[in-house]
N, C-alpha and C positions, 0 to 999 in steps of 0.2 A: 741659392746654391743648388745645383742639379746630381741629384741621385744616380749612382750608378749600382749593378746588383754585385753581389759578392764576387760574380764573377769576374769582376773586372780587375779584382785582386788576386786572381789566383795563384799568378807567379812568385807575390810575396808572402801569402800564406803558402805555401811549398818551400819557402827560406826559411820560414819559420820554425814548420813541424816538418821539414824533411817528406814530406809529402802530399798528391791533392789534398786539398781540406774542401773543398766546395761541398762534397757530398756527405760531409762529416755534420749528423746531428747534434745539435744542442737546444737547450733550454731556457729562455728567457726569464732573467732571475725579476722581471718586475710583473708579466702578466703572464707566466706559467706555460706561455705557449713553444713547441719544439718545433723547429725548423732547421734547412739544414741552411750550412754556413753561404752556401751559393744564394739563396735567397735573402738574404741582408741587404739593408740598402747600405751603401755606402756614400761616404763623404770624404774626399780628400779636403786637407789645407793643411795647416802645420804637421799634423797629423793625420793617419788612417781612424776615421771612427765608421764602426759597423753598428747600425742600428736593426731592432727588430722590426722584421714585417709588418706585424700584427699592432703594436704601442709606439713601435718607433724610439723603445728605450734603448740605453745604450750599451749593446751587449760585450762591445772589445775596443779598445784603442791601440794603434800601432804608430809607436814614434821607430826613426831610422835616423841618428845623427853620427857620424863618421865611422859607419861601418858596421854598430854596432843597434840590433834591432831592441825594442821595448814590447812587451807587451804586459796590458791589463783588460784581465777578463773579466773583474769583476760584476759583471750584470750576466752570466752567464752562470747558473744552476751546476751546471754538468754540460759538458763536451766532449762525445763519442770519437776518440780519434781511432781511425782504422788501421790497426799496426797489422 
């Protein structure tokens, strides 16, 4: 499966949080390291899963089934969103 970077999601993280996240920092809850959400790698299939840079753990999954979005952050410390 081929990686893509966070960026390739941006439009649906702006559905999410109502605005860019790319450049929104956060914290990799398995190897401590902060990046921002634009540098993720990403993987479509069933769902959106964003992994870190750095471990390649698994910082967010995003499911989308009729309309209505999911998310889990749980591999994610803290996430600076810019209001």
């Amino acid at each position: 499966m081929t990686a893509l970077d966070g960026n390739a999601i941006a439009g649906m993280l702006q559905t999410a949080f109502g605005q860019d996240m790319t450049a929104a920092p956060g914290t990799c809850a398995g190897c401590g390291a902060a990046s921002r959400l634009g540098q993720a790698r990403v993987y479509r299939g069933a769902g959106t899963v964003l992994r870190c840079p750095n471990c390649e753990g698994v910082l967010m999954v995003i499911i989308e089934n009729g309309g209505v979005m999911g998310i889990d952050a749980q591999g994610l410390t803290d996430l600076h969103v810019p209001w």
